[in-house]
N, C-alpha and C positions, 0 to 999 in steps of 0.2 A: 504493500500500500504506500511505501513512502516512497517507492519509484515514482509511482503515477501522480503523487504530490507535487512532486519534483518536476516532472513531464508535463504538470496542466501549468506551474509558475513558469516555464520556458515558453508555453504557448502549446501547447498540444491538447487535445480533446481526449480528457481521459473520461472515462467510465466502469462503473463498479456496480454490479448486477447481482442478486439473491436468487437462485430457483429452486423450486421441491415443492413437496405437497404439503397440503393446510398440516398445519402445527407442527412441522421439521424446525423451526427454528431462525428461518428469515429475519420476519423482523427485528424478535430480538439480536440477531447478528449486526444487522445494515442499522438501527434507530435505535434499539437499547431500550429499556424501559425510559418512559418519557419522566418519571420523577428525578432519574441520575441527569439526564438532559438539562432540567429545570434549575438543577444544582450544579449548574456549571461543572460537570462532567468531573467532581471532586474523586465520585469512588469510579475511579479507573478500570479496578477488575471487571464492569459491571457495563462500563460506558458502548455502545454499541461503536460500528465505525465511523458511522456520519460526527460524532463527539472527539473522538480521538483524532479522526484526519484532520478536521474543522481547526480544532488546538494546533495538529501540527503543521498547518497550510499556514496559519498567522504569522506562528514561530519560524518557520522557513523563510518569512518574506519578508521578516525583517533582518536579518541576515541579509540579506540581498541588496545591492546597489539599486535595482532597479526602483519606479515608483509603483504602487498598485492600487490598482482600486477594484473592489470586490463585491458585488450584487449576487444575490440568492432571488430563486422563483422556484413556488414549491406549488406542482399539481399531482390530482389523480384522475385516475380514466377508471372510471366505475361506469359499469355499464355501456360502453363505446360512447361516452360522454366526458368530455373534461371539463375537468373542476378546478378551478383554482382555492387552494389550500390556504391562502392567506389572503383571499376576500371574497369568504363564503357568503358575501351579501348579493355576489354576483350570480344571482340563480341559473342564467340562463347557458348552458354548452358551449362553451369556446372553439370557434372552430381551430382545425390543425388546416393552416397553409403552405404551399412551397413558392422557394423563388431560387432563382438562378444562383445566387449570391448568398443565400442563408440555407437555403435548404427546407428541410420541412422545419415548420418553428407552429408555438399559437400566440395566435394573434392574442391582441388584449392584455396578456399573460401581465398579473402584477410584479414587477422587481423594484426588490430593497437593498437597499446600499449599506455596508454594512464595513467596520474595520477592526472591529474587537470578538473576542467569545462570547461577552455576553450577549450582545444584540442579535446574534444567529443563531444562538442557542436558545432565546426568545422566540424569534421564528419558527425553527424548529419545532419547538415546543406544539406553538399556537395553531402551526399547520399541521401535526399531529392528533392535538384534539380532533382535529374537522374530518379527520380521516372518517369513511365509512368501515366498522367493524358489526358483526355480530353472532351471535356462540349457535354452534352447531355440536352434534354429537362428538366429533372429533377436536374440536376447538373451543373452550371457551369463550374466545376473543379474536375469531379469526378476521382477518383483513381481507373484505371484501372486493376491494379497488386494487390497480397497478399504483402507485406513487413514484414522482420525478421529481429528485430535490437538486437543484442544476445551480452549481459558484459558477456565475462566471467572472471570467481572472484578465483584467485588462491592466499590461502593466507596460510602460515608457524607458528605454535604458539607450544611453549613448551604444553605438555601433561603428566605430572603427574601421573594419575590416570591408565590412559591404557601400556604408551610406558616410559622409562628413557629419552627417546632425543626428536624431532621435528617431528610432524605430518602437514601432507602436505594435503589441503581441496581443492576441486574443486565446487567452486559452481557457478550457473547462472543466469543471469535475462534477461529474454527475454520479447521483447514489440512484436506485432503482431497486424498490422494494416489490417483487411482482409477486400479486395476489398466488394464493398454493393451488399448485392441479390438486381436483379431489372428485375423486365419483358419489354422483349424488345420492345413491343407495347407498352407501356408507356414513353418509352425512347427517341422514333422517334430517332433509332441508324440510324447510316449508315452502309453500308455492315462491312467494316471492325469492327467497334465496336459491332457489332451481334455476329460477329467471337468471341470478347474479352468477350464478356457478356456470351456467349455459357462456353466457358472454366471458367469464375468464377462460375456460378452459379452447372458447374458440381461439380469441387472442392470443393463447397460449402455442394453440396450434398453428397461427399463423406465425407466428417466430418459431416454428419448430419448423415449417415449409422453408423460410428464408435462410438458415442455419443450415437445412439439406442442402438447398440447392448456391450455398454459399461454397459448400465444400466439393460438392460435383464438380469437378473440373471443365466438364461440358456447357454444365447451366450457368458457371458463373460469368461469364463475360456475355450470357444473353440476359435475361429477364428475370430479377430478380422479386419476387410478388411484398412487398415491401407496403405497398398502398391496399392489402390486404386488411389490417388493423392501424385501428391511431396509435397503439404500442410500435408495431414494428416501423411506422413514419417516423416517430419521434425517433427512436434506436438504429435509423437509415445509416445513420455516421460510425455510430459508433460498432457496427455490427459489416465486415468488410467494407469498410470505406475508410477515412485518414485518422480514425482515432487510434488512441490505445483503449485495452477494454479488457478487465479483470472478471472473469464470473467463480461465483461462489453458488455451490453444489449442496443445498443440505437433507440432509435425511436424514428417518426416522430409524433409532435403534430398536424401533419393536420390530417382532418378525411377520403381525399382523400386516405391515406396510413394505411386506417384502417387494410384492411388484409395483408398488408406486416409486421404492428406493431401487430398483432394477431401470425402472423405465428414466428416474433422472440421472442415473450416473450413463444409462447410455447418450442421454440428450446432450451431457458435460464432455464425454467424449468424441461426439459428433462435433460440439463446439471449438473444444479444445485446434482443430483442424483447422479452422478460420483464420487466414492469414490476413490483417489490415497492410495500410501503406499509411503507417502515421505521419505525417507533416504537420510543421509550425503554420498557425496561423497568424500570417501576419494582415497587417491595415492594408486593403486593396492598393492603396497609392505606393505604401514601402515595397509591396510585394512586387509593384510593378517598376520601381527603382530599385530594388535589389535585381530582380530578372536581367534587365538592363544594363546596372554595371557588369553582373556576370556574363554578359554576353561581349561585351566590351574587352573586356580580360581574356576572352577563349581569344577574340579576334586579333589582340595586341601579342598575343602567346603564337599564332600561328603565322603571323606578320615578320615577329622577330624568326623564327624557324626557318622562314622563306630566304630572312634577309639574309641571314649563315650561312644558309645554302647556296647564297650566290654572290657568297662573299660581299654585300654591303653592308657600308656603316650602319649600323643599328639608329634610330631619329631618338633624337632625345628627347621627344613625347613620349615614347614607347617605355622609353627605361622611366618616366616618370608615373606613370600608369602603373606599371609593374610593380614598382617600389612602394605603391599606395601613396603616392604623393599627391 
């Protein structure tokens, strides 16, 4: 986890994912009971990860020359509906959009600026409450919704090497609490949570489709079914595309849940296969002045090549280029 800390403060799209069936153990992994939350994540042994990385994303960036500034936006997808989690006043389904330039994102979506532990751990908190949960046979408290709790990390640092002035980095860390696959004759749901169990275990499926046909060597450079659910739109990036992307596997040590712990360590396997192509994101404008000088440099490197080769003086632009002057 503290690679990917490290990875989203340089600018890279990191992501950290829970899967298994209702009451393996997810949330408590990824959120932690929300009273250690509340308590500024004091008892450590207890603190889930969103608590611990949160602490140590702050700690890391002050360490750092750079500058940073840090906004949170926390939803969930209950029911193929998003919610947003910190202004549940907002009744009405957020749509999920794409653009050329962001990707899939939702619209509307509330963010908070934030620079300390306590104030996000506030957030946390608050967008925690609002979560949809409720106790089925197998779960007292089970978490009915996917949840997306997304830092994003915009930090400014002199750059030497590429630019003369300030390169501007966009990088993120998302935590991803997703609802447990569970068979609903196991559950003894009631109507309405049949309803809720139908739409998780679909969405479930549709990131189980994307994950196949990620790793199929055939399907991957055709058609990835992505626009399948608003989980797998949102998770477009971070699921073979430029992020980095951590998943954690939990299951049940009872042997009643032998094939629901069967069927997730094969889906962790299947995962596991998923190759990204992580890149730094930078500010459209740096990205297209770094592009730029490095093209500059291949041309100045193949200029000088030529000129040895035909024995001319080398121009004294060239050797200043070269030298980063």
């Amino acid at each position: 986890m503290q690679r990917l800390i490290s990875l989203a403060l340089t600018g890279y799209a990191c992501t950290v994912f829970a899967f298994g069936q209702t009451g393996s153990g997810k949330t408590f992994t990824v959120t932690g009971p929300v009273t250690m939350c509340a308590g500024g994540c004091r008892e450590a042994r207890l603190s889930g990860l969103m608590c611990r990385s949160l602490a140590a994303l702050l700690e890391e960036a002050r360490g750092r020359s750079a500058q940073f500034t840090f906004s949170a936006s926390y939803l969930e997808i209950y029911n193929e509906q998003v919610r947003d989690l910190l202004n549940p006043r907002l009744s009405d389904s957020l749509p999920v959009r794409w653009s050329k330039h962001r990707g899939f994102y939702v619209e509307n979506l509330f963010s908070a600026k934030f620079q300390s532990l306590q104030k996000i751990v506030g957030l946390l908190e608050e967008g925690t409450r609002n979560r949809q949960t409720s106790a089925h046979h197998l779960n007292g408290n089970s978490s009915r919704s996917h949840t997306l709790l997304t830092i994003e990390i915009e930090s400014e640092a002199a750059d030497h090497i590429h630019s003369p002035g300030f390169v501007s980095k966009h990088g993120k860390l998302c935590f991803v609490d997703l609802a447990g696959s569970e068979r609903v004759k196991e559950t003894r749901s009631t109507e309405e949570m049949i309803i809720e169990a139908n739409n998780i275990n679909r969405s479930l499926l549709a990131l189980g489709n994307c994950i196949s046909a990620l790793v199929d060597c055939r399907k991957r450079e055709g058609h990835i079914p992505y626009r399948d659910s608003k989980l797998t739109k949102l998770l477009a990036e971070s699921l073979g595309g430029s992020g980095v992307t951590l998943m954690i596997a939990c299951v049940s040590p009872s042997p009643l849940s032998l094939a629901e712990t069967m069927s997730t360590l094969r889906f962790a396997s299947r995962a596991r296969r998923v190759k990204n192509r992580p890149a730094v994101r930078l500010d459209p404008k740096d990205k297209l002045i770094v592009g730029l000088q490095r093209g500059i440099r291949v041309l100045q490197t193949e200029n000088m090549s030529l000129r040895q080769q035909l024995q001319l003086p080398l121009a004294h632009s060239n050797e200043k280029i070269l030298n980063g002057e």
